[in-house]
NUDOZA-229084 format. One record per residue (C-alpha): y, z, x; residue in three letters. Coordinates in nm, 3 decimals. Each point is the difference from the previous one (the first is absolute). Layout:
BEGIN
- v  w  u  r
- Y  Z  X  Ala
...
END
This chain:
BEGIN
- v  w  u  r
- 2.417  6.504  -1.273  Unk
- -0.209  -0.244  0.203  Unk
- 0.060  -0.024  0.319  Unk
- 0.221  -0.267  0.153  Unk
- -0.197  -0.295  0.169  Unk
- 0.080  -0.115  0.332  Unk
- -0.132  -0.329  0.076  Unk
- 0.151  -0.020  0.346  Unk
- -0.227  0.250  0.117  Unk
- -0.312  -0.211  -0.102  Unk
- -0.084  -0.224  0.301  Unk
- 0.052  0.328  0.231  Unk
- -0.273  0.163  -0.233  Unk
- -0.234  -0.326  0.006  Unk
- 0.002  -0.016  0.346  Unk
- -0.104  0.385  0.044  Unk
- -0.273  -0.012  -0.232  Unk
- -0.040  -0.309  -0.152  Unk
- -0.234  0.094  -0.318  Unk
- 0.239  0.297  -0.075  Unk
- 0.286  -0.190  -0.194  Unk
- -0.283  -0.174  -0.223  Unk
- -0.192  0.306  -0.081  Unk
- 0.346  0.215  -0.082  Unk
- 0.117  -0.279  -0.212  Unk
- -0.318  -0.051  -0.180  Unk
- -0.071  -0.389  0.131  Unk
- -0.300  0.071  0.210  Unk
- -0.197  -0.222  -0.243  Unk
- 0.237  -0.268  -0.048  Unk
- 0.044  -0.025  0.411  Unk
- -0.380  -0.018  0.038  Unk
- -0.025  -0.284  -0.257  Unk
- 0.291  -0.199  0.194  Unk
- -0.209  0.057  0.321  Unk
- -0.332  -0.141  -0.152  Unk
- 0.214  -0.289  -0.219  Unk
- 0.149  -0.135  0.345  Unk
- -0.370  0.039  0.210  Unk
- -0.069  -0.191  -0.321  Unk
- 0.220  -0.306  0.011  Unk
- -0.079  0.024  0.359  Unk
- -0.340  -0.087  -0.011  Unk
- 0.059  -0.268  -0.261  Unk
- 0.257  -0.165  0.263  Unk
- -0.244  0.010  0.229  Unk
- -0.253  -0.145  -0.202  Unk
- 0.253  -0.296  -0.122  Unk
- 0.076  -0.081  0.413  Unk
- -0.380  -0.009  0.075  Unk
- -0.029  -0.245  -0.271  Unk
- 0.287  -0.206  0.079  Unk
- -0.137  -0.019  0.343  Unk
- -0.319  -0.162  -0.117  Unk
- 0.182  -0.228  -0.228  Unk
- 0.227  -0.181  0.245  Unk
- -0.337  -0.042  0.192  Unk
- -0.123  -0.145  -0.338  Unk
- 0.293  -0.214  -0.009  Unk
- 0.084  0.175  -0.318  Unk
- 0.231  0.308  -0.060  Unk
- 0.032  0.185  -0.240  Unk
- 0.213  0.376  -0.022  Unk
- 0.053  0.086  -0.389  Unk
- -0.199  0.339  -0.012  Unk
- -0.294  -0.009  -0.301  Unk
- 0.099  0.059  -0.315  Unk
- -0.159  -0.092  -0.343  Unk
- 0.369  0.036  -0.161  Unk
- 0.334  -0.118  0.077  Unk
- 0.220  0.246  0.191  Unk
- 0.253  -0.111  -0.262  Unk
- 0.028  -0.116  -0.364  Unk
- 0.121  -0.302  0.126  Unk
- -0.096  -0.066  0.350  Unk
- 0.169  -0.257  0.201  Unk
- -0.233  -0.276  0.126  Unk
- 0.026  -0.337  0.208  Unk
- -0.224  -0.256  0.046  Unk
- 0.048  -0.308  0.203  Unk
- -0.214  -0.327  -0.008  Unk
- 0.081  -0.223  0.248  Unk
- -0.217  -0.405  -0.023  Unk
- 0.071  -0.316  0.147  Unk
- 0.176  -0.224  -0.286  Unk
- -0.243  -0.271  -0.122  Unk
- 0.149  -0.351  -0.059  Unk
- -0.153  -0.302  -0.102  Unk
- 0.214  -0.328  0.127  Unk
- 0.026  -0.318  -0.187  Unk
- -0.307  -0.164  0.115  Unk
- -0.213  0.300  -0.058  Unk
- 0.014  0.103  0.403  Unk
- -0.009  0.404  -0.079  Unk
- 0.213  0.237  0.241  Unk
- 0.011  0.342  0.074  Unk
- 0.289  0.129  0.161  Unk
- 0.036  0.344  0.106  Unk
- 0.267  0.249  -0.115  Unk
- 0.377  -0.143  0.146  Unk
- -0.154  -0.372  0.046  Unk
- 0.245  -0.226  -0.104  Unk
- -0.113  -0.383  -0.029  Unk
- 0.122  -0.300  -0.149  Unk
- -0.196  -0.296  -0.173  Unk
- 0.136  -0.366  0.094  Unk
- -0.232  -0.239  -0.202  Unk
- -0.116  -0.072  -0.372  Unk
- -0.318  -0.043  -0.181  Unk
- 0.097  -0.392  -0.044  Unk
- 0.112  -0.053  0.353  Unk
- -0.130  -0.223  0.215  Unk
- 0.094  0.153  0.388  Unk
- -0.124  0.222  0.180  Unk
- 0.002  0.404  -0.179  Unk
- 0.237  0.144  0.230  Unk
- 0.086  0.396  -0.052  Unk
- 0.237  0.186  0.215  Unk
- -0.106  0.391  0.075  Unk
- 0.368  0.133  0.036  Unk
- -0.150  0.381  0.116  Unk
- -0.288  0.190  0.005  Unk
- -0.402  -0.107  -0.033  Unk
- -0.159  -0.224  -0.213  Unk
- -0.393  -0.088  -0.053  Unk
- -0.018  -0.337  -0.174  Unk
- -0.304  -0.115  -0.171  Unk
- 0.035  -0.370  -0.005  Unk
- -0.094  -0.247  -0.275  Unk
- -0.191  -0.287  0.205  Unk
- 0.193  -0.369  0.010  Unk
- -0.017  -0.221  0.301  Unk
- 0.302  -0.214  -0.159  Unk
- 0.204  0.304  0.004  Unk
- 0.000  0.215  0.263  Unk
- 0.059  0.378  -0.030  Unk
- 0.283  0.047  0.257  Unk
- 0.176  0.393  0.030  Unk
- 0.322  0.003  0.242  Unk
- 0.059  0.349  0.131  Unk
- 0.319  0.043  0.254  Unk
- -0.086  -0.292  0.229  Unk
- -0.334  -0.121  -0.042  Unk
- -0.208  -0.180  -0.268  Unk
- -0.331  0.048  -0.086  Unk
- -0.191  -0.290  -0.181  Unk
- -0.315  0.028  -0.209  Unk
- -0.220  -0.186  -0.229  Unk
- -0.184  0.279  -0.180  Unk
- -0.104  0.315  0.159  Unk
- 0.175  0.341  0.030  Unk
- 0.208  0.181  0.244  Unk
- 0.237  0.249  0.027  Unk
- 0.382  -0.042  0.160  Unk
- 0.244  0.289  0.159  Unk
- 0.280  -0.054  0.055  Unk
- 0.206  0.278  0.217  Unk
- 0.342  -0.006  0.188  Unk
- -0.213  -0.093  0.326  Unk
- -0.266  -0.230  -0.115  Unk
- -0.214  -0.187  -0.263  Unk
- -0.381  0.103  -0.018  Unk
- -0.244  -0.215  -0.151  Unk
- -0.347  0.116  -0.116  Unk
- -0.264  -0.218  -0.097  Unk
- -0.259  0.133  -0.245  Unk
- -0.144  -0.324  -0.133  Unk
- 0.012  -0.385  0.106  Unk
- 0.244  -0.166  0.301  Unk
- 0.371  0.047  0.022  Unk
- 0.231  -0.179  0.220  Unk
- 0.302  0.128  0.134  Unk
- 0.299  -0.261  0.010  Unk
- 0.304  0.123  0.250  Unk
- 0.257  -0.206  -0.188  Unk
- 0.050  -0.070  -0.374  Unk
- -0.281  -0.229  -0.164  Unk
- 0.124  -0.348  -0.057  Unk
- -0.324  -0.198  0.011  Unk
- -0.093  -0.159  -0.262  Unk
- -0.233  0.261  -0.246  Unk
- -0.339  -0.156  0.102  Unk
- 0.093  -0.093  0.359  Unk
- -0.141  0.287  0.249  Unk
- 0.204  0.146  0.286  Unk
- -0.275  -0.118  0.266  Unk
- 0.217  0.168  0.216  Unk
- 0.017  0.369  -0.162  Unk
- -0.232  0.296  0.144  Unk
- -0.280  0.064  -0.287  Unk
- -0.077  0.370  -0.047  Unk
- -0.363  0.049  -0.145  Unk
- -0.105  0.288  -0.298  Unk
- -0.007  0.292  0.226  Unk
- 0.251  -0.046  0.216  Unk
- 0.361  0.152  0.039  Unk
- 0.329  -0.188  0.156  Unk
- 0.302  0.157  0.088  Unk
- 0.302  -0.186  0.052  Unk
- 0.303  0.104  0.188  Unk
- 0.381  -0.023  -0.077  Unk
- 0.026  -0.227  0.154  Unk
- -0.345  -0.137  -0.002  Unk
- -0.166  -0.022  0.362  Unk
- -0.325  -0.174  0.123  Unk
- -0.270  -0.011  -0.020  Unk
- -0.027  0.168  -0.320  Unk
- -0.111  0.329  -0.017  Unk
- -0.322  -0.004  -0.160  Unk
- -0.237  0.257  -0.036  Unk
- -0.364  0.038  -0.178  Unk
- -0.003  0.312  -0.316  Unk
- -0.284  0.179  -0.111  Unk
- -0.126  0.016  -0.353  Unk
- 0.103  0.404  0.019  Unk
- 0.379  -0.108  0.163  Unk
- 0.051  -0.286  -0.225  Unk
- -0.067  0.311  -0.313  Unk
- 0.204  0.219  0.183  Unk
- 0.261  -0.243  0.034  Unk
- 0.065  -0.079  -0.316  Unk
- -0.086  0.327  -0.116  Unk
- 0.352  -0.001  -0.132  Unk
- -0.147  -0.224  -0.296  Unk
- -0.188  0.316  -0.177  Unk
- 0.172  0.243  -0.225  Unk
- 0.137  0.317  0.149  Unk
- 0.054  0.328  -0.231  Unk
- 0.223  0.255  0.071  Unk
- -0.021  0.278  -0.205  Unk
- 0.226  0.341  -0.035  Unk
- -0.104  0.291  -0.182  Unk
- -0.174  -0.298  -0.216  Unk
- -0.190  0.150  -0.288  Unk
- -0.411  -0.109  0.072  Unk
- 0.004  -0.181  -0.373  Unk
- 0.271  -0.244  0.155  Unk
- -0.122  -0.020  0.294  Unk
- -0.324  -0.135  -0.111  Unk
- 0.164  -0.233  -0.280  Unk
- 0.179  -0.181  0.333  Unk
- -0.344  -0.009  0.204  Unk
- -0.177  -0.195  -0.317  Unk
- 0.310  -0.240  0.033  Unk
- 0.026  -0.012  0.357  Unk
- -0.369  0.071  0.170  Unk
- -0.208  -0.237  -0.198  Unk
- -0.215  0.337  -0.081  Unk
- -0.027  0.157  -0.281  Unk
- 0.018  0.398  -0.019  Unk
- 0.031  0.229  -0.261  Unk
- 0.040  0.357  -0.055  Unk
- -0.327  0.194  -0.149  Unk
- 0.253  0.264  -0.195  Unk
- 0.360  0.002  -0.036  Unk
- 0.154  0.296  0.213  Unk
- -0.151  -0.171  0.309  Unk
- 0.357  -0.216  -0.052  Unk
- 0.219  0.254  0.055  Unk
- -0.103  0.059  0.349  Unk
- 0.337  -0.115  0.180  Unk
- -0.068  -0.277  0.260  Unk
- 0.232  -0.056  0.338  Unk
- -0.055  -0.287  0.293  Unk
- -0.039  -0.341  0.033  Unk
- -0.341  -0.187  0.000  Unk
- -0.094  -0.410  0.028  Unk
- -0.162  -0.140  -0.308  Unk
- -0.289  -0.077  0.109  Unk
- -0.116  0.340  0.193  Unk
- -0.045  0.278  -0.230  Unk
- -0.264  0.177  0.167  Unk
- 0.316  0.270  0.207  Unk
- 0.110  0.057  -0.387  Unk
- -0.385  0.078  -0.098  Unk
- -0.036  0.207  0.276  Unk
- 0.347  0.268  -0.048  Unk
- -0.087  -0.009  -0.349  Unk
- -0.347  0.117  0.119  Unk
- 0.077  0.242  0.267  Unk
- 0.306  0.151  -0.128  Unk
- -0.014  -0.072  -0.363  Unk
- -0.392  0.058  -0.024  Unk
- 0.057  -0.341  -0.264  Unk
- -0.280  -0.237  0.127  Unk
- -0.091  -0.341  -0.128  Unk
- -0.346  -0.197  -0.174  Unk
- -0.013  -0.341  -0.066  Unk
- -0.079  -0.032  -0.369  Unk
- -0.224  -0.234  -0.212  Unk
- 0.284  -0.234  -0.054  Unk
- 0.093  -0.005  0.402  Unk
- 0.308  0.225  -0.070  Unk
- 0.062  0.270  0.248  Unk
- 0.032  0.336  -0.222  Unk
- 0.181  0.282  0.156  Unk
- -0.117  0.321  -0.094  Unk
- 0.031  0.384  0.090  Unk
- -0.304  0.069  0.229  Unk
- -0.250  0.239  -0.072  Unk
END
């Protein structure tokens, strides 16, 4: 007859002598394998914070541990894309409004007044079509900014209006336009290509108007290149929305490269934090080939 077990008297045993419970029950092994599994995991936890560390610094992060196969049969992946919408208005004046802008288009091709648009919410950059007959005129809460052709970029916020000037002269009209379209508002400030105005609900004076870098004025509308954020994003997809996205083109020297399992978010138009975890933690490094495609490919 075996003798009965009594578990109750375990932890009292464990904390006498702690290796004497495993070595009776024969689990000596399978205890020392825990031990080393957990130092394991440890030092791969460790590894994955030191690397996150130098990704936020990148301005890229990126947590999903290495792996050239899915941790499932069907892993679950999101990717998000988000680009300013690109509209072209009826007398070929482009737009790009940025994600939530809301605008609204008062004028026709065959119309003979002024183009008048209203920006309901958000920013806009407008790329205008010149015509001195028509003015280009975009009302935002209360002010009114007229244009001939140039571009220029309008935010409009619960506390203000911002206007940014990029190319040409822009004048900023404090009530609603009703000149006639070639008649100029003598009258109106004029805000020159690298300039900013902010105006006030309700507007004050003088206008506050401020000169922008060529760096400000990119990181201003900065909002205007693609961002990618990717979640446990296979490497295959994630380079199929780069080639869309980047205006690069990169490709993968073999095929098991795009199972590597991507996390973080990234601009468009800065790779070079994704080149470098793929190269420091990944040990995947890049050459520009023949064709000027970036291949990604195991280093050696």
């Amino acid at each position: 007859m075996k003798p009965e077990s009594r578990p109750s008297t375990v932890p009292d045993r464990w904390k006498e002598a702690p290796l004497e419970w495993p070595r009776a029950s024969g689990q000596v092994d399978a205890l020392l394998a825990e031990i080393a599994g957990r130092q394991q995991r440890r030092r791969r936890r460790l590894a994955a914070a030191a690397a996150t560390v130098a990704l936020v610094c990148l301005g890229l992060f990126i947590a999903t541990p290495f792996s050239r196969a899915p941790t499932s049969p069907h892993p679950v992946t999101r990717t998000v894309v988000t680009a300013p919408e690109h509209r072209t208005l009826p007398d070929g004046t482009l737009v790009e409004l940025r994600p939530g802008a809301e605008l609204i288009v008062n004028f026709t091709a065959d119309s003979a007044d002024l183009r008048r648009v209203t920006l309901i919410r958000g920013e806009a950059l407008f790329h205008v079509v010149p015509n001195p007959a028509r003015p280009f005129v975009v009302s935002a809460g209360n002010s009114h900014f007229r244009a001939v052709g140039t571009a220029f970029s309008v935010n409009l916020t619960p506390e203000s209006v911002a206007l940014l000037v990029t190319e040409g002269r822009v004048a900023v009209e404090p009530t609603t336009p009703s000149l006639p379209a070639a008649t100029i508002n003598t009258t109106a400030p004029i805000i020159e290509a690298g300039f900013r105005v902010v105006v006030a609900h309700p507007p004050t004076t003088p206008l506050a108007v401020a000169p922008v870098s060529a760096d400000e004025a990119l990181r201003a509308l900065a909002w205007r290149v693609p961002r990618l954020e990717f979640s446990e994003t296979p490497l295959t997809e994630v380079v199929r929305l780069l080639n869309e996205h980047s205006g690069r083109r990169l490709r993968l020297a073999t095929p098991d490269l795009g199972r590597v399992e991507i996390s973080g978010a990234l601009r468009a138009n800065n790779l070079d934090p994704l080149f470098q975890i793929l190269r420091t933690t990944y040990r995947i490094e890049t050459a520009l080939d023949s064709d000027g495609a970036i291949v990604l490919r195991s280093a050696r």
